[in-house]
DOKOL-714982 format. One record per residue: residue in three letters; z negated, x, y negated of N, C-alpha, C in turn; residue number from 1. Coordinates in steps of 0.001 Angstrom, whole numbers, padded with zeros to 6 digits, always signed. Each point is the difference from the previous one (the first is absolute). Example, Ala and Ser with C-alpha at 12.3 -4.5 7.8 and 13.67 -1.06 7.14 Angstrom:
! residues 2
ALA:-007800:+013190:+005690:+000000:-000890:-001190:+000000:+000900:-001200:1
SER:+000720:-000350:-001050:-000060:+000820:-001190:-000730:-000770:-001090:2
! end
This chain:
! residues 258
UNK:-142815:+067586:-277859:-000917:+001113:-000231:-000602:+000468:+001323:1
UNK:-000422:+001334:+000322:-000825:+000636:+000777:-000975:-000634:+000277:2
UNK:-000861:+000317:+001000:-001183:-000303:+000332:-000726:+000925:-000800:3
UNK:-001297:+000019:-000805:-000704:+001004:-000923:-000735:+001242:+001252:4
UNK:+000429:+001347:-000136:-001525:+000659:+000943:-001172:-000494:+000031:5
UNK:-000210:+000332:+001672:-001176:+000010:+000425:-000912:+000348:-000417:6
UNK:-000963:-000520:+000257:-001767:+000720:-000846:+000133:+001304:+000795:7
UNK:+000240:+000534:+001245:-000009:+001226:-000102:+000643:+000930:-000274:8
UNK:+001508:-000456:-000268:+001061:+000451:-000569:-000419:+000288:-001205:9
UNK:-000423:-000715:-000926:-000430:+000143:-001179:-001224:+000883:-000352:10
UNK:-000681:+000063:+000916:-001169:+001060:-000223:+000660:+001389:+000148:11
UNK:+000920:+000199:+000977:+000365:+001247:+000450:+000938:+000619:-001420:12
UNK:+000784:-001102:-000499:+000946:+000083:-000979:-000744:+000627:-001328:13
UNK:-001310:-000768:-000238:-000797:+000327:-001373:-000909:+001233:+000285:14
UNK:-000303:+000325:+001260:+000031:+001596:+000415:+000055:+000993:-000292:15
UNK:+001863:-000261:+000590:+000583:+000785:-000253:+000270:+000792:-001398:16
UNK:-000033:-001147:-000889:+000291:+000251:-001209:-000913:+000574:-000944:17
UNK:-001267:-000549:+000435:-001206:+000768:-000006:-000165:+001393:-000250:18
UNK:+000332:+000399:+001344:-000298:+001262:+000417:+001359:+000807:-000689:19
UNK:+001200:-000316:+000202:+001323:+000960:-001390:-000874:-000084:-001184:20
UNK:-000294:-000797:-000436:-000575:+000218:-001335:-000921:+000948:-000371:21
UNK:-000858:-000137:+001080:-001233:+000971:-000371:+000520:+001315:+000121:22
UNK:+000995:+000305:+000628:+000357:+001295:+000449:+000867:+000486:-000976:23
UNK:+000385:-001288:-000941:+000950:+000476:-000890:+001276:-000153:+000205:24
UNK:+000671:-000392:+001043:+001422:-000212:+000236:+000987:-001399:-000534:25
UNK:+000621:+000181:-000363:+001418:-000720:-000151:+000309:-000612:+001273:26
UNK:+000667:-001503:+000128:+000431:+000067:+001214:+001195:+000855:+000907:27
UNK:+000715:+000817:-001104:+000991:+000339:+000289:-000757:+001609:+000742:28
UNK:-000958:+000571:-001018:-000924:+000856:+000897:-000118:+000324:+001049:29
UNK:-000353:-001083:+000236:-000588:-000405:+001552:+000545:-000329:+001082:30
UNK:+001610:-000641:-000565:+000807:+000137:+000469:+000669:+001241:+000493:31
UNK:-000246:+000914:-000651:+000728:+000924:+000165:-000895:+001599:+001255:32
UNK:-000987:-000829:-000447:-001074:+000730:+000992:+000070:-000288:+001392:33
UNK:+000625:-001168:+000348:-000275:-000496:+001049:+000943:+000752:+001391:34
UNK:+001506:-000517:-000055:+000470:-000091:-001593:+000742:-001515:+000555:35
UNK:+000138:-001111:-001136:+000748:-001335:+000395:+000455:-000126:-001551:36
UNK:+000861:-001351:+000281:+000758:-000616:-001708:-001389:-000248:-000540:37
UNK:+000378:-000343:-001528:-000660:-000453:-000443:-000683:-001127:+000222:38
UNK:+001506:-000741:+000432:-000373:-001264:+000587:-000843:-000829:+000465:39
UNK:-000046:+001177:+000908:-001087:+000089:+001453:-001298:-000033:-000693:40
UNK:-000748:+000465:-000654:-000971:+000189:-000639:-000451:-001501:-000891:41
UNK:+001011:-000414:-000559:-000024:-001189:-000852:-000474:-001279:+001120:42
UNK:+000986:+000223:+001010:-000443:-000860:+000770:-000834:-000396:+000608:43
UNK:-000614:+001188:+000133:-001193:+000052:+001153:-001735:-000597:-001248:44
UNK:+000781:+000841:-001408:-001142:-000190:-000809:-000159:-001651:-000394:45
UNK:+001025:-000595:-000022:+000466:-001588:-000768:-000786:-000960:+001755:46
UNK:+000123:+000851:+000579:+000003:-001002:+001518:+001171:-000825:+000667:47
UNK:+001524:+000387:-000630:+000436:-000677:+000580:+000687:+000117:+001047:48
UNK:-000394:+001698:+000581:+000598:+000086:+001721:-001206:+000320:+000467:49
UNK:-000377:+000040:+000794:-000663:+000792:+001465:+000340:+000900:+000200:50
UNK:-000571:+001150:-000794:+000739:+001147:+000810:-000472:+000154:+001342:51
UNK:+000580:+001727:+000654:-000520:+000522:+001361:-001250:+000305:-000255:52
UNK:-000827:+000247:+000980:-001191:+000732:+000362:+000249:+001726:-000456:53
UNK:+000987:+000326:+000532:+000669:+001054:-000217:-000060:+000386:-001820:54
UNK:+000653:-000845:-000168:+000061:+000337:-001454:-001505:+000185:-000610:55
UNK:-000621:-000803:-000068:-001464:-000199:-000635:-000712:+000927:+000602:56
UNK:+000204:+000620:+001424:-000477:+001500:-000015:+000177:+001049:-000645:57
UNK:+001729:-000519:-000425:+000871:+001557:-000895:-000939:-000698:-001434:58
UNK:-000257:-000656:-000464:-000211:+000097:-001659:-001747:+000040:+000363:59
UNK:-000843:+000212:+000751:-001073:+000366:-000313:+000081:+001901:-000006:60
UNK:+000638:+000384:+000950:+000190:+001117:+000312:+000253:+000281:-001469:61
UNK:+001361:-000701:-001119:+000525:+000690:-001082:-000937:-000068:-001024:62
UNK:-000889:-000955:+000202:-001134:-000024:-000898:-001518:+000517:+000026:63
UNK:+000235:+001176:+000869:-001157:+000008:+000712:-001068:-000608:+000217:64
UNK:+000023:-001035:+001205:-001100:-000955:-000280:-000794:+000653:+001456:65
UNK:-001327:-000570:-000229:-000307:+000031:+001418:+000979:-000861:+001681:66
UNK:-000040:+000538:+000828:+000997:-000423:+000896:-001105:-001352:+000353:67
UNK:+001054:-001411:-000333:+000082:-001167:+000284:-000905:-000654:-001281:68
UNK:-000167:+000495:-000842:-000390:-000555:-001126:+001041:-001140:-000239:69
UNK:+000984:-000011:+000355:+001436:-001119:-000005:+000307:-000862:+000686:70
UNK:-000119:+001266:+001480:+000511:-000892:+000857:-001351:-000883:+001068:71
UNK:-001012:-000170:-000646:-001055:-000725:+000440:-000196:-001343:-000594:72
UNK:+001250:-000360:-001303:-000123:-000912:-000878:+001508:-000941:+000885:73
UNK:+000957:+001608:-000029:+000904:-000504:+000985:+000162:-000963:+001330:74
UNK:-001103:+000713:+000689:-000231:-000787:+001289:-000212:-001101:-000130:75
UNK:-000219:-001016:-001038:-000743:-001248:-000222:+001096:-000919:+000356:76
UNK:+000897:+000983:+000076:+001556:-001041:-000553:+000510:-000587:+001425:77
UNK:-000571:+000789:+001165:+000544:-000205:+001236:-000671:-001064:+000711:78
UNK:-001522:-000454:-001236:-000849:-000621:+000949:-000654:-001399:-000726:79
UNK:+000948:-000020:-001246:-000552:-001301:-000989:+000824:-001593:+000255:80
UNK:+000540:+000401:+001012:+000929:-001140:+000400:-000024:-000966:+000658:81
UNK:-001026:+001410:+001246:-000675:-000466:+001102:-000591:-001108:+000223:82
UNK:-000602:-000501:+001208:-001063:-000850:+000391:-001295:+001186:-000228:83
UNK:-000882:-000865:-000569:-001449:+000758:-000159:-000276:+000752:+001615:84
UNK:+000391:-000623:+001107:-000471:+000825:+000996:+000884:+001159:+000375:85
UNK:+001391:-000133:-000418:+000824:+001174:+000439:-000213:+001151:-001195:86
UNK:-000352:-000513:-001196:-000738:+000864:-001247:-000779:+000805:+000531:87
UNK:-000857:-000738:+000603:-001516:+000640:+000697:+000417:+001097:+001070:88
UNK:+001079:-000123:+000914:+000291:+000316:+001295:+000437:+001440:-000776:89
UNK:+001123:+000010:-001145:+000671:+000957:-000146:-000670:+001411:-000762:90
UNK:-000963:-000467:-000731:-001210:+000518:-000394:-000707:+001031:+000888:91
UNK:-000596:-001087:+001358:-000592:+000994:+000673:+001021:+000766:+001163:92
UNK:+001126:-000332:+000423:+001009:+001055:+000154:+000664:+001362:-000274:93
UNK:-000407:+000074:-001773:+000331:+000971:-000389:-001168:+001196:+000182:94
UNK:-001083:-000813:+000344:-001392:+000774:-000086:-000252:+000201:+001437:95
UNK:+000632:-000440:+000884:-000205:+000938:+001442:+000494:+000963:+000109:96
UNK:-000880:+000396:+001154:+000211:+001482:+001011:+000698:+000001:+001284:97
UNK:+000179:-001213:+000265:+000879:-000876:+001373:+000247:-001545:+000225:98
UNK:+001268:-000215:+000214:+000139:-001508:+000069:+000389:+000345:+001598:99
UNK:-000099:-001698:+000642:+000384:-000432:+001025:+000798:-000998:-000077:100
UNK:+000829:-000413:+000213:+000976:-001254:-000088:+000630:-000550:+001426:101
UNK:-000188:-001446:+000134:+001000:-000806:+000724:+000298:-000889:-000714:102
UNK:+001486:+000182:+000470:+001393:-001305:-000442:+000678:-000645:+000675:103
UNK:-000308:-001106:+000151:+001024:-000623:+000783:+001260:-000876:-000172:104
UNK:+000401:-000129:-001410:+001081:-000422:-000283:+000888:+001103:-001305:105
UNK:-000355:+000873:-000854:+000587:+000939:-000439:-000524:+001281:-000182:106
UNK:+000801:+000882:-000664:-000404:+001493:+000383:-000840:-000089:-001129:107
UNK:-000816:+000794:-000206:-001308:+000336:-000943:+000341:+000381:-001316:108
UNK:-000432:-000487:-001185:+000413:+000283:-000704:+000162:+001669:-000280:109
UNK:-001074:+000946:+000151:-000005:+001272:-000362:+001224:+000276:+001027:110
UNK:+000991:-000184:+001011:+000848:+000773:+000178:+001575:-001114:+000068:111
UNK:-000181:-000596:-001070:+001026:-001185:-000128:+001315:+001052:-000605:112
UNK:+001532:+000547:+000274:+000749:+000180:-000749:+000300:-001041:-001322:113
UNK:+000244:+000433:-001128:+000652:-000576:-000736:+000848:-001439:-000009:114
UNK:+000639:+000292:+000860:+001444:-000899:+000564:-000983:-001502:+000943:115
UNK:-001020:+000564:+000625:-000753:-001061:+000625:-000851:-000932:-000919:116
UNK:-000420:+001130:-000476:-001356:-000998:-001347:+001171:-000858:-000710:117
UNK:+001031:+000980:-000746:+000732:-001088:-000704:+000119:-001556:+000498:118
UNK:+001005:+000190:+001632:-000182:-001206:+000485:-001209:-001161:+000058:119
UNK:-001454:+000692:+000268:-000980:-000767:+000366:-000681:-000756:-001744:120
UNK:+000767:+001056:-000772:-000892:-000473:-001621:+001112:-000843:-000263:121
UNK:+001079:-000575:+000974:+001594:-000737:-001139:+000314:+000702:-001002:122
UNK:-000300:+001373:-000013:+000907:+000641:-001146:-000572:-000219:-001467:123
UNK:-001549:+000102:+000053:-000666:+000326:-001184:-000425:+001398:-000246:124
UNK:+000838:+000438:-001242:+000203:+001750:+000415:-001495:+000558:-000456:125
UNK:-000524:-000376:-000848:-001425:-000001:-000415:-000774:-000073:+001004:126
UNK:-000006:-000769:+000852:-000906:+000208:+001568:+000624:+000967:+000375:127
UNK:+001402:-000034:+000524:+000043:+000811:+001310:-000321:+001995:-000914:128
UNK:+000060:-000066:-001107:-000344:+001633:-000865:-001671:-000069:+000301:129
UNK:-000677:-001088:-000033:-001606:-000113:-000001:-000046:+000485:+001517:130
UNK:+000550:-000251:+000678:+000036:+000136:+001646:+000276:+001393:-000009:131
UNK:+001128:+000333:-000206:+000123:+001208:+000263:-001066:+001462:-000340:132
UNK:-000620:-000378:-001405:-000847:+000596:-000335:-001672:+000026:+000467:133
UNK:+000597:-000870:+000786:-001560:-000171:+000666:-000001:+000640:+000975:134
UNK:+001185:+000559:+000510:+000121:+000856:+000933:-000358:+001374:-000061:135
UNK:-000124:+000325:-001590:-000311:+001210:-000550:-001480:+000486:+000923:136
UNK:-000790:-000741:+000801:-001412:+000511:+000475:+000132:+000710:+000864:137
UNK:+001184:-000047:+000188:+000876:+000787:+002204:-000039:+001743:-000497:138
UNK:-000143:+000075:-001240:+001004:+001242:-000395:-001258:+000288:-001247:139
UNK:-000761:-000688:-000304:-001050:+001317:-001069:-000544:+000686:+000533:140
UNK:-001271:+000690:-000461:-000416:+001322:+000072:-000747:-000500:+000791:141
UNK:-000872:-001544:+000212:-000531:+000380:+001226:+000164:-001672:+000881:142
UNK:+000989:-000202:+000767:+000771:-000640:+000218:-000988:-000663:+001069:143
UNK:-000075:-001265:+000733:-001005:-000539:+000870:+001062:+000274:+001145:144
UNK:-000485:-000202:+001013:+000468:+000175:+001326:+000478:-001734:+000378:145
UNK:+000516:-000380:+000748:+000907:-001021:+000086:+000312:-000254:+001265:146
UNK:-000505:-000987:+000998:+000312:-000003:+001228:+000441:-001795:-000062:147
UNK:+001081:+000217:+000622:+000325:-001932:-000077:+000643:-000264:+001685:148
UNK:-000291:-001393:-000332:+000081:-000625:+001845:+001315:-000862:-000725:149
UNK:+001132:-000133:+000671:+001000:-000805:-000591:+000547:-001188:+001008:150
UNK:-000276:-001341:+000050:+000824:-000355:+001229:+001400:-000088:-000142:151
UNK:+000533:-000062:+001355:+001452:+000478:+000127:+000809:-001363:-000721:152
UNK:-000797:-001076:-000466:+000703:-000745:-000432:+000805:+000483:-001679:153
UNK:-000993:+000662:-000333:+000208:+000908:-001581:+001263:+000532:+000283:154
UNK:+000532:+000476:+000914:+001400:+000941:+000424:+001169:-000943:-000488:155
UNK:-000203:-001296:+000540:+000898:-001063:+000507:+000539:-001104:-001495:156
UNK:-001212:+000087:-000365:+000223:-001005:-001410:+000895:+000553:-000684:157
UNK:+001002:-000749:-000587:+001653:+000502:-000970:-000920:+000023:-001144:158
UNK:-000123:+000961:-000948:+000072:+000134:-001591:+000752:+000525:-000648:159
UNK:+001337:-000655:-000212:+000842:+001201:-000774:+000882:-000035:+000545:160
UNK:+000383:+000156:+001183:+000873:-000028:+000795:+000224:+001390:+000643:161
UNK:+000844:+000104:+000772:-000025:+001335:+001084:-000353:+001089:-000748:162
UNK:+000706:+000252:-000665:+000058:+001314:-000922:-001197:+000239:-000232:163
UNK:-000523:-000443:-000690:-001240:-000418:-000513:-001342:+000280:+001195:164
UNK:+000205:-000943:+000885:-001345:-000020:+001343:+000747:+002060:+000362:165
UNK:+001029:+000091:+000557:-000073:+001172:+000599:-000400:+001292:-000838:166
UNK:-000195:+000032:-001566:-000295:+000910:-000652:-001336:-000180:-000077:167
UNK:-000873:-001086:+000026:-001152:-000055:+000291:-000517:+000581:+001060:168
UNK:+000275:-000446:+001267:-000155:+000325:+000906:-000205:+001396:+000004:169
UNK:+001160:+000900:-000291:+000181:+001204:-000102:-001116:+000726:-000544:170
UNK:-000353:-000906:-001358:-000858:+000529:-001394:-001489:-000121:+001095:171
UNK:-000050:-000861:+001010:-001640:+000204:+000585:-000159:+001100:+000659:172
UNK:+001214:+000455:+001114:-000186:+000664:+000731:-000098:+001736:-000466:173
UNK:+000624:+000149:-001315:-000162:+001045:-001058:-001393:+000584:-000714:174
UNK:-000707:-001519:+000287:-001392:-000125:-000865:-001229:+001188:+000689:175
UNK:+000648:-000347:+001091:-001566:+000492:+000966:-000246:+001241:+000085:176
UNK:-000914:+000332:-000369:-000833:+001465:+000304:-001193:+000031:+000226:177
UNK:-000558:+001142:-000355:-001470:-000104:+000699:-001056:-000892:-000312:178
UNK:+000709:-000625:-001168:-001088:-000701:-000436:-000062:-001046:-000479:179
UNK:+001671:-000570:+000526:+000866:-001309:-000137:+000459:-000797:+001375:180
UNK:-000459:-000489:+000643:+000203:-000187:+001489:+000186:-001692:+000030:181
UNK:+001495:-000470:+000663:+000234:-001324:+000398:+000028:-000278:+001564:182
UNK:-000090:-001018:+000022:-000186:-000337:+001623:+000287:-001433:+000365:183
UNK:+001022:-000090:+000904:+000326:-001790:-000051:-000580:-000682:+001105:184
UNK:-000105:-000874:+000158:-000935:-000653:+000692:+001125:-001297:+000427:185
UNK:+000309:-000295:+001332:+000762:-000325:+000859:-000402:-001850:-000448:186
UNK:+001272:-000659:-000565:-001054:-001698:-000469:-000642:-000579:+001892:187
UNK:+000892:+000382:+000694:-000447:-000660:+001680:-001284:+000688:+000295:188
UNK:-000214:+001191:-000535:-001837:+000285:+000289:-001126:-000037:-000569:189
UNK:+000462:-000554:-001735:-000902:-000170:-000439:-000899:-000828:-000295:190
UNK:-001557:+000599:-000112:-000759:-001178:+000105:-000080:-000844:-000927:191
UNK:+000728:+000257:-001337:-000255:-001159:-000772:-001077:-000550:-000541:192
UNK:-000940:+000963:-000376:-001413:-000198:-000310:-000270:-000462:-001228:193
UNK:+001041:+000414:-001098:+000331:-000102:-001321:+000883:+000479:-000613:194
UNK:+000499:-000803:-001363:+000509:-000182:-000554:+000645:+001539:-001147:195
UNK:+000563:+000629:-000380:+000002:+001015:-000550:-001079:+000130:-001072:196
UNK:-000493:+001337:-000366:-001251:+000643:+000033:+000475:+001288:-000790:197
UNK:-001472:+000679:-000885:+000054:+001599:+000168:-001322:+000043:-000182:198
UNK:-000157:+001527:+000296:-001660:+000195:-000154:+000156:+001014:-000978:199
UNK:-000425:+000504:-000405:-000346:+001223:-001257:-001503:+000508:-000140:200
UNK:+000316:+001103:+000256:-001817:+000972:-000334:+000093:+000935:-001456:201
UNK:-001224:-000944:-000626:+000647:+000293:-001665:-001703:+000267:-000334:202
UNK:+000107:+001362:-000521:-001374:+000575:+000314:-001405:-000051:+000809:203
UNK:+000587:+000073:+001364:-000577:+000143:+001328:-000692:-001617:+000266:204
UNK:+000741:-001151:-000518:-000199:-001035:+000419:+001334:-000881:+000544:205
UNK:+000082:-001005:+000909:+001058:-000443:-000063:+000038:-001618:-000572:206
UNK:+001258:+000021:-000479:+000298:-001113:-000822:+001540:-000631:+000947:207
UNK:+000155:-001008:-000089:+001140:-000776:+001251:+000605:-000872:-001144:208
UNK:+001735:-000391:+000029:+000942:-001018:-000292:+000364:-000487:+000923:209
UNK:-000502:-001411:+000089:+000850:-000761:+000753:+000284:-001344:-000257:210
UNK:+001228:-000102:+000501:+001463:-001104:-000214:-000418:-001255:+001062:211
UNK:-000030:-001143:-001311:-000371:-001263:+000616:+001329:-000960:-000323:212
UNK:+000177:-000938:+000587:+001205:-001535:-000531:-000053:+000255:-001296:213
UNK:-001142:-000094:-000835:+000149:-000243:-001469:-000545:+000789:-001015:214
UNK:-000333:+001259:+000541:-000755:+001126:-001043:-000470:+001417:+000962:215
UNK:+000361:+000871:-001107:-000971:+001245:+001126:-001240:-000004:-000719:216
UNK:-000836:+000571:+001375:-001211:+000432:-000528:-000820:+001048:-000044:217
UNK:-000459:+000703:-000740:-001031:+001341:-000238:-001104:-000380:+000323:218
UNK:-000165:+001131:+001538:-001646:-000095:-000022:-000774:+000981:+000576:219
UNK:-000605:+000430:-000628:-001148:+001263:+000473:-001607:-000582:+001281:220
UNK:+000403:-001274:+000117:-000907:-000521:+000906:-000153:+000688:+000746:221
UNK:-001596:+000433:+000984:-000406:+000612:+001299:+000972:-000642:+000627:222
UNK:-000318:-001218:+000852:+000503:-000977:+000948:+001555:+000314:-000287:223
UNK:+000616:-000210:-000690:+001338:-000241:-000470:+000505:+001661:+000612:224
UNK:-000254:+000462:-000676:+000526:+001471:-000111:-000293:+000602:+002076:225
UNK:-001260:-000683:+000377:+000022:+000519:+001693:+000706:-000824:+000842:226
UNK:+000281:-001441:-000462:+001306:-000693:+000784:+001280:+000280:-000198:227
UNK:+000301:+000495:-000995:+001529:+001161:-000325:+000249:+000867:+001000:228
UNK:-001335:+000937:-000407:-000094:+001460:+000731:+000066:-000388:+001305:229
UNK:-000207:-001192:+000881:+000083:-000070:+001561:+001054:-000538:-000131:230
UNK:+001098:-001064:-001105:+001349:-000419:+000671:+000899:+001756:-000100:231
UNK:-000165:+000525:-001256:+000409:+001190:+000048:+000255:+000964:+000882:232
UNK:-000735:+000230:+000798:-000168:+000498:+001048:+000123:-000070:+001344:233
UNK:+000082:-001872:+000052:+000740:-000518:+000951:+001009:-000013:-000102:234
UNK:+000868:+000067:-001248:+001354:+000113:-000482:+000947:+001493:+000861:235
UNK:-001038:+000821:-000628:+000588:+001302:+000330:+000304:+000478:+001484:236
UNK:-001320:-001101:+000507:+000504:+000351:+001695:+001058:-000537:+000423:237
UNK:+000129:-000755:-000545:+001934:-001009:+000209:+000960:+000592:-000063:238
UNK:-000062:+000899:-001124:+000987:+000686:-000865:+000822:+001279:+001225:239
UNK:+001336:-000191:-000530:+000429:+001291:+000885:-000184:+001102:-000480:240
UNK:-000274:+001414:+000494:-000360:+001353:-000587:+001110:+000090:-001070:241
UNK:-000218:+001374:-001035:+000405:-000065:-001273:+001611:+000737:+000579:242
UNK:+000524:+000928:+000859:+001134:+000318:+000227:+001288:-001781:+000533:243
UNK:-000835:-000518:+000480:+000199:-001183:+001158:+000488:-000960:-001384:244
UNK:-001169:+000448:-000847:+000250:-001470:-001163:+001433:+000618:-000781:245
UNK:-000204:+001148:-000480:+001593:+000548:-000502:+001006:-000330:+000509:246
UNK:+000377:+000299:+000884:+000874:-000119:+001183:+000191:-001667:-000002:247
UNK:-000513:-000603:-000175:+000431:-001628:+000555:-000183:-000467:-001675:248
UNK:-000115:+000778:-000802:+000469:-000025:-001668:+001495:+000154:-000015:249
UNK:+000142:+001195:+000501:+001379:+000529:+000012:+001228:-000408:+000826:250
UNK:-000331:-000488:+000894:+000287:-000880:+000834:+000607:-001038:-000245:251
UNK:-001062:-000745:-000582:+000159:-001748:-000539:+001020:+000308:-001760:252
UNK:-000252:+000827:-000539:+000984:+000664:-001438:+001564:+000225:+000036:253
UNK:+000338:+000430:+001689:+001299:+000222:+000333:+000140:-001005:+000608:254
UNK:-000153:-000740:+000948:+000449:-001172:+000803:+000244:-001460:-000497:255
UNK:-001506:+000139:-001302:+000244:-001652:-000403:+000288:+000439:-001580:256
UNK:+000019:+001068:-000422:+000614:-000098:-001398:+000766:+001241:-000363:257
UNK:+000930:-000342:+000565:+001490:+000885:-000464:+001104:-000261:+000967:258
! end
């Protein structure tokens, strides 16, 4: 037998079904509004797939619901799995206006290809779809700004294998715009102050994740949050300028993986 849905699977599922009803629809209805099989509908209502994000946007839309009346039940699903602190982390992520990130052993999750997360989750497709959709914050209506320090060791680590690292690679150097900016940071100059990190300003306060041996941690501490902000910043002076960091992206994408 299956594993039974998730408690949030199951909330989203009894929802759903919820809300066809009140509206009056058939599943086949609703199906047809969308438009998907019937199937699709059964399934999503019973709990026994996961649908997309995607989708559960199309059936509020067919039901006219308020936008995320669904997919706010949805989101639960990406984050009930979690450690209580990466719960916490992902929470106030979605609620910034700007993250900061350093990594020093993989690429970040918000700009992970597919093909990479797969590798790093062993091929739990349920994570690496939770991953991907978490990426959805790069691209809404009002998207946070995103500046990350990467050390060059992140380039070097195999996930996946060539194919794989060089489409990544590719996928960072694609990322950047005005308001998406990477920058690598040379491992022979850096100071090494700490451990990977982000900061986030989530209604004009800042809140910090950071990665310990045995747990991350959330913390809005004064102290905490102004010893960040000075490795941060010591970080950035390390860092090579943002054309300099492309370039030795692109660089390291053709030489060591392909």
């Amino acid at each position: 037998m299956g594993n039974p849905p998730s408690p949030a699977l199951k909330k989203l599922a009894a929802a759903v079904r919820r809300y066809r009803k009140l509206r009056g629809h058939t599943q086949a209805q609703l199906a047809a509004l969308i438009p998907c099989s019937d199937k699709t509908i059964s399934a999503i209502e019973t709990g026994r797939e996961r649908p997309s994000r995607e989708m559960i946007v199309a059936v509020e839309a067919a039901l006219t619901l308020p936008p995320e009346a669904l997919v706010d039940i949805y989101d639960l699903l990406d984050i009930e799995s979690l450690p209580s602190w990466m719960r916490d982390w992902l929470i106030e992520e979605r609620r910034a206006s700007s993250l900061r990130n350093f990594e020093m052993a993989i690429i970040p999750g918000l700009l992970q290809t597919e093909d990479y997360a797969r590798s790093l989750l062993k091929g739990d497709e349920a994570a690496v779809q939770a991953r991907m959709e978490r990426q959805a914050i790069l691209t809404g209506e009002t998207p946070p700004t995103l500046r990350c320090v990467l050390d060059e060791a992140v380039l070097y680590r195999n996930k996946g294998g060539p194919e794989v690292m060089h489409n990544q690679l590719k996928r960072l150097v694609e990322s950047v715009s005005e308001r998406l900016t990477i920058q690598i940071i040379r491992s022979d100059v850096s100071p090494r102050l700490s451990g990977a990190f982000a900061i986030g300003n989530v209604d004009g306060r800042e809140v910090a994740y950071v990665e310990t041996a045995v747990r991350g941690i959330v913390t809005g501490s004064h102290d905490d949050i102004a010893r960040l902000e000075d490795v941060w910043e010591t970080i950035r002076t390390y860092a090579l300028p943002q054309q300099e960091s492309l370039d030795f992206i692109q660089r390291t994408a053709e030489e060591r993986w392909t």
